[in-house]
Residue frames as a rotation matrix with the C-alpha (Angstrom) as fourth column:
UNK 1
0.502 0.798 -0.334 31.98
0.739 -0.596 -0.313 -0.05
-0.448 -0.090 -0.889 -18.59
UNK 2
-0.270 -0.881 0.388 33.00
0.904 -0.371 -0.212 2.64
0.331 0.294 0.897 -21.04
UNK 3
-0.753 -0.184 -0.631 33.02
0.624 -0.504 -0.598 6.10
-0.209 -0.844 0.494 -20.34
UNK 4
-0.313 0.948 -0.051 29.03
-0.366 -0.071 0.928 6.95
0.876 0.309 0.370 -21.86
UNK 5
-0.117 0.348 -0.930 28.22
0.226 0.921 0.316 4.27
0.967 -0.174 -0.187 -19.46
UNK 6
-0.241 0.015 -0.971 29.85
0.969 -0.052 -0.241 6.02
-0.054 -0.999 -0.002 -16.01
UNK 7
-0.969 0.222 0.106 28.61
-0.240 -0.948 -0.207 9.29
0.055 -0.226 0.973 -16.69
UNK 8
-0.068 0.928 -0.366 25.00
-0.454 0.297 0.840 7.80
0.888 0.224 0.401 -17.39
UNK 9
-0.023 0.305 -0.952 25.61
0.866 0.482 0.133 5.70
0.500 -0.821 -0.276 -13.80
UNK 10
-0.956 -0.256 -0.140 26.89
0.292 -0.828 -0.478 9.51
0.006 -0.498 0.867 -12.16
UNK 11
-0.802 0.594 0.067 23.95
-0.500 -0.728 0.469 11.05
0.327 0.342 0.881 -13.64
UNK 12
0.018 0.771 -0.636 21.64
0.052 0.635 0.771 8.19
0.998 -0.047 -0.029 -12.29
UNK 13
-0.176 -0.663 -0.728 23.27
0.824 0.305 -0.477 8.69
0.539 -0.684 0.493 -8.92
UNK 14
-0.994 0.028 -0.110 22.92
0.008 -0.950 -0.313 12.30
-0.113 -0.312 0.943 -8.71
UNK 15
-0.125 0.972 -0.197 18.90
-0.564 0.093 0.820 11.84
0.816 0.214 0.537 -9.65
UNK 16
-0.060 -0.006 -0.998 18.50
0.651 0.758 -0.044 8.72
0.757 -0.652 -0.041 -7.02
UNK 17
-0.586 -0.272 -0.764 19.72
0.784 0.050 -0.619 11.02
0.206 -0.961 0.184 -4.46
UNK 18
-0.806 0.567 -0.171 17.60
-0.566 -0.652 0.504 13.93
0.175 0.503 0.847 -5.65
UNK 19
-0.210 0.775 -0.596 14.39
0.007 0.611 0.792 11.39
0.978 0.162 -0.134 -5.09
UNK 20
-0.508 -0.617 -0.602 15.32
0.464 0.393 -0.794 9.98
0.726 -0.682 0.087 -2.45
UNK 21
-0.999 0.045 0.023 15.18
-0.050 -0.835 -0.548 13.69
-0.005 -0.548 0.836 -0.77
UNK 22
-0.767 0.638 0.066 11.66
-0.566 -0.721 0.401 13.87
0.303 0.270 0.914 -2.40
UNK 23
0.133 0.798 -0.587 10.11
0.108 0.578 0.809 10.60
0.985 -0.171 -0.009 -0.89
UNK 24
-0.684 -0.696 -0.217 10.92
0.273 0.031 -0.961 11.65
0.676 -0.717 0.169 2.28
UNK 25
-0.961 0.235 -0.143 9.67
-0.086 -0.751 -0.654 14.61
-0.261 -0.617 0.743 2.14
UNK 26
-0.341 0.881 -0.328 6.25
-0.349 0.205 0.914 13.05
0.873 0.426 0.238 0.18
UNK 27
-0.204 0.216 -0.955 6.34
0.356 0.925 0.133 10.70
0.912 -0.313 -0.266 3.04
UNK 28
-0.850 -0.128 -0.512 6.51
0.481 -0.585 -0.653 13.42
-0.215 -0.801 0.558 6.01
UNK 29
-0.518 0.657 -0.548 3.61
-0.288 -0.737 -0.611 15.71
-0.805 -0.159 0.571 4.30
UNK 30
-0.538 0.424 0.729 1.31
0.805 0.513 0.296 13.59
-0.249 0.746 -0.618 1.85
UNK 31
-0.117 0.743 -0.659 -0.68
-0.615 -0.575 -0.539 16.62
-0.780 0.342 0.524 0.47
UNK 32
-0.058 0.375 -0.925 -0.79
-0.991 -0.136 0.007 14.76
-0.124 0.917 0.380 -3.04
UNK 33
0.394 0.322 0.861 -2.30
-0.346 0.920 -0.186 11.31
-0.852 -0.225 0.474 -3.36
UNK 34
0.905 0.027 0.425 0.09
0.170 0.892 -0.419 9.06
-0.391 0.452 0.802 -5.35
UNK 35
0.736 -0.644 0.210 2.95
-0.527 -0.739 -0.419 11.19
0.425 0.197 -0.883 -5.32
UNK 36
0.264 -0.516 0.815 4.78
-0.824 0.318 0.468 8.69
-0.501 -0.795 -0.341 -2.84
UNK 37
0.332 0.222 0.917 4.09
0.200 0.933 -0.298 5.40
-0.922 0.282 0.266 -4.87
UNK 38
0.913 -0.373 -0.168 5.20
-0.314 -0.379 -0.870 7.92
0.261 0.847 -0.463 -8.16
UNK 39
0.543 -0.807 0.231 8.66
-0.822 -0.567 -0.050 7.95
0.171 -0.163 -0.972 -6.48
UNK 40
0.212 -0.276 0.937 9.21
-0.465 0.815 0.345 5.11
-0.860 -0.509 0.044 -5.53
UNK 41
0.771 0.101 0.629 8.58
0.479 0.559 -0.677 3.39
-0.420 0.823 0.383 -9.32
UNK 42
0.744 -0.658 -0.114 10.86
-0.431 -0.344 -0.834 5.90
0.510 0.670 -0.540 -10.45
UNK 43
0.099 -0.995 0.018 13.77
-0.990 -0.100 -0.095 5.15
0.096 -0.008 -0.995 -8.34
UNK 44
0.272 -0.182 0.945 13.34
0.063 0.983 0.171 1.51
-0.960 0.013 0.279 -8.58
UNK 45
0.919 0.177 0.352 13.43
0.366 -0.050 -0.929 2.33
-0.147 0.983 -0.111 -12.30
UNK 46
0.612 -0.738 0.285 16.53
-0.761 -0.648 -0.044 4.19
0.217 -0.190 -0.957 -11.72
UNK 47
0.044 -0.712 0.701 18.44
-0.719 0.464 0.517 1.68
-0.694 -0.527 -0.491 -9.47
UNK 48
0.517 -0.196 0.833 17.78
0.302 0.953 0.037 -1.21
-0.801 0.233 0.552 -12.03
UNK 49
0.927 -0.362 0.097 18.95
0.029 -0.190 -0.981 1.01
0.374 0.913 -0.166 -15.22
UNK 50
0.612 -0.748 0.257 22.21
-0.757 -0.648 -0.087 1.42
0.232 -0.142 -0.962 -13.10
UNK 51
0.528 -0.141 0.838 22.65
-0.359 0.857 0.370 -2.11
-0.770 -0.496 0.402 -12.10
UNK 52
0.912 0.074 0.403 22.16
0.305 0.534 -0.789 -3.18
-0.273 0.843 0.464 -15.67
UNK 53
0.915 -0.387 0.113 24.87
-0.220 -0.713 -0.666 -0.50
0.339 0.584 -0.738 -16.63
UNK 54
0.281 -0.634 0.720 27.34
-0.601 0.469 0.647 -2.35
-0.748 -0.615 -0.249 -13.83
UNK 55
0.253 0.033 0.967 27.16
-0.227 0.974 0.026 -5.14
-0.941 -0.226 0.254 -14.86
UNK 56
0.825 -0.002 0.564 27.65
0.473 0.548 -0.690 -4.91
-0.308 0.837 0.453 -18.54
């Protein structure tokens, strides 16, 4: 992994946890319908670009 690669995994990391925070709090006070199911896709979307970025 060069070093493009671990700032791009940091920066995926620091977003992730940033989510994370925000499906919680989707999940605690649904006011907006699809806002929960948004988050989610993103950080699956997230976790695999970071996998991929492992791994090669």
């Amino acid at each position: 992994m060069d070093k493009k690669d671990k700032k791009r995994v940091d920066v995926i990391n620091q977003r992730l946890q940033k989510l994370r925070q925000q499906l919680s709090g989707a999940k605690k006070q649904n006011d907006e319908p699809g806002e929960v199911q948004r988050l989610e896709k993103e950080i699956a979307e997230l976790e695999a670009e970071a996998k991929k970025l492992r791994e090669a």
